[in-house]
C-alpha positions in Angstrom: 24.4 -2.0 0.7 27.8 -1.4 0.3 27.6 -0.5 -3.9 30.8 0.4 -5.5 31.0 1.1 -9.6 34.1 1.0 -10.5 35.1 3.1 -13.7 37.7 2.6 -16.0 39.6 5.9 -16.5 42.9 5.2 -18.9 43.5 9.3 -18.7 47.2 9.9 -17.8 45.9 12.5 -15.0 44.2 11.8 -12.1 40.4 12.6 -12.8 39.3 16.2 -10.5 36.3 15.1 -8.6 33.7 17.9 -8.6 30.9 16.0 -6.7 30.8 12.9 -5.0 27.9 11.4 -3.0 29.5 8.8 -0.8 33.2 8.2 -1.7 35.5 8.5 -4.6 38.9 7.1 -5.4 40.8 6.8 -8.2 43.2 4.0 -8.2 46.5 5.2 -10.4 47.8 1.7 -10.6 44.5 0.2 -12.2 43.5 3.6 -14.1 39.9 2.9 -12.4 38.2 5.7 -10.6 36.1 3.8 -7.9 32.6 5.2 -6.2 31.8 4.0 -3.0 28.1 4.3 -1.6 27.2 3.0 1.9 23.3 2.3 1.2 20.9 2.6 -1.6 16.8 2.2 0.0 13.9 4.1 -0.8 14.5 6.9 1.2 18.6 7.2 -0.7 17.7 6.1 -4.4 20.0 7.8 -6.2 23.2 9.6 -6.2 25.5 11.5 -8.5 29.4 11.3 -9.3 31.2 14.2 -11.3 34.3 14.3 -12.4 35.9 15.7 -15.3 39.4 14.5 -16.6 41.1 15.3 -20.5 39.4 14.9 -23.4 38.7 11.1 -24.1 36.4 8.9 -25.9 33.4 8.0 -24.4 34.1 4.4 -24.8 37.0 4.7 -22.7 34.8 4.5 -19.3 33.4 0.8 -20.5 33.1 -1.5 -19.0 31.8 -0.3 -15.7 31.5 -3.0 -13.1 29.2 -2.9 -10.2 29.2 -4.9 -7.1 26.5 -4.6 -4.2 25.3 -6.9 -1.5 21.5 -6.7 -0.3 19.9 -8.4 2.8 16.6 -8.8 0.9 16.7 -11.5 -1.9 15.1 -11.2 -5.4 13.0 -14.4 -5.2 10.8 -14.7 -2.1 12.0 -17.9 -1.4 12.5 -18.7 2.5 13.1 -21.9 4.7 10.3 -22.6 6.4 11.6 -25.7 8.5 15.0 -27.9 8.7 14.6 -31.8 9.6 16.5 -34.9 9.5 16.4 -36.8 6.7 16.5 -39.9 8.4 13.3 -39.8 10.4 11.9 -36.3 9.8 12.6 -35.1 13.2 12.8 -30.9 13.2 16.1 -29.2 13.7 16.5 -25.6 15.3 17.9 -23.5 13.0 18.9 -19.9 11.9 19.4 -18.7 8.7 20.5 -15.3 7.6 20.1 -14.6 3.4 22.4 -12.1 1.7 22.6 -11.2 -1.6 25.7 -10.5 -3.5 27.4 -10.1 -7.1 29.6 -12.2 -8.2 30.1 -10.1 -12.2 27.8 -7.2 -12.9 28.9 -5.3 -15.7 27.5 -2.4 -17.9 28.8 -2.6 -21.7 28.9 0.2 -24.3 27.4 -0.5 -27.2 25.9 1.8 -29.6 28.7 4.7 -28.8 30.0 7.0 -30.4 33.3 8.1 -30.1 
């Protein structure tokens, strides 16, 4: 949920967005063109951003960083129970377990310019 990939864009004109699924922005300040989808699940896997700005080097839109949060956890781990640790006794509890990024980053390497 909430996935936006933000991509560096150092062209000195705004990039033309052609397609978008979700939202785009570019942010003329930071020279980062940010993509904003809602929800990624089964049933929305994918989704496509176009844009087209002046010639540049392809190493110019790297690093792209990515930040996401997810209500499902990668390891199956769950709390089963919470007690004292003085004599054992149970505790009610509630727990809710979210995902998030703290740094998720996609590197070029290997490109050509």
């Amino acid at each position: 949920k909430h996935v936006t990939i933000s991509i560096p864009c150092p062209s000195s004109k705004a990039p033309e967005i052609v397609s978008v699924d979700g939202k785009a922005e570019f942010l003329s300040r930071d020279k980062v063109l940010t993509w904003q989808i809602d929800e990624i699940s089964a049933e929305n896997e994918s989704g496509t951003l176009e844009f087209s700005v002046p010639k540049m080097d392809s190493v110019s839109f790297f690093p792209v960083d990515v930040t996401f949060s997810s209500p499902t956890l990668y390891s199956k781990m769950q709390v089963k129970k919470v007690v004292q640790a003085a004599d054992g006794k149970e505790v009610e509890h509630k727990l809710k377990s979210m995902l998030t990024t703290s740094k998720y980053t996609i590197v070029a390497e290997g490109l050509e310019d």
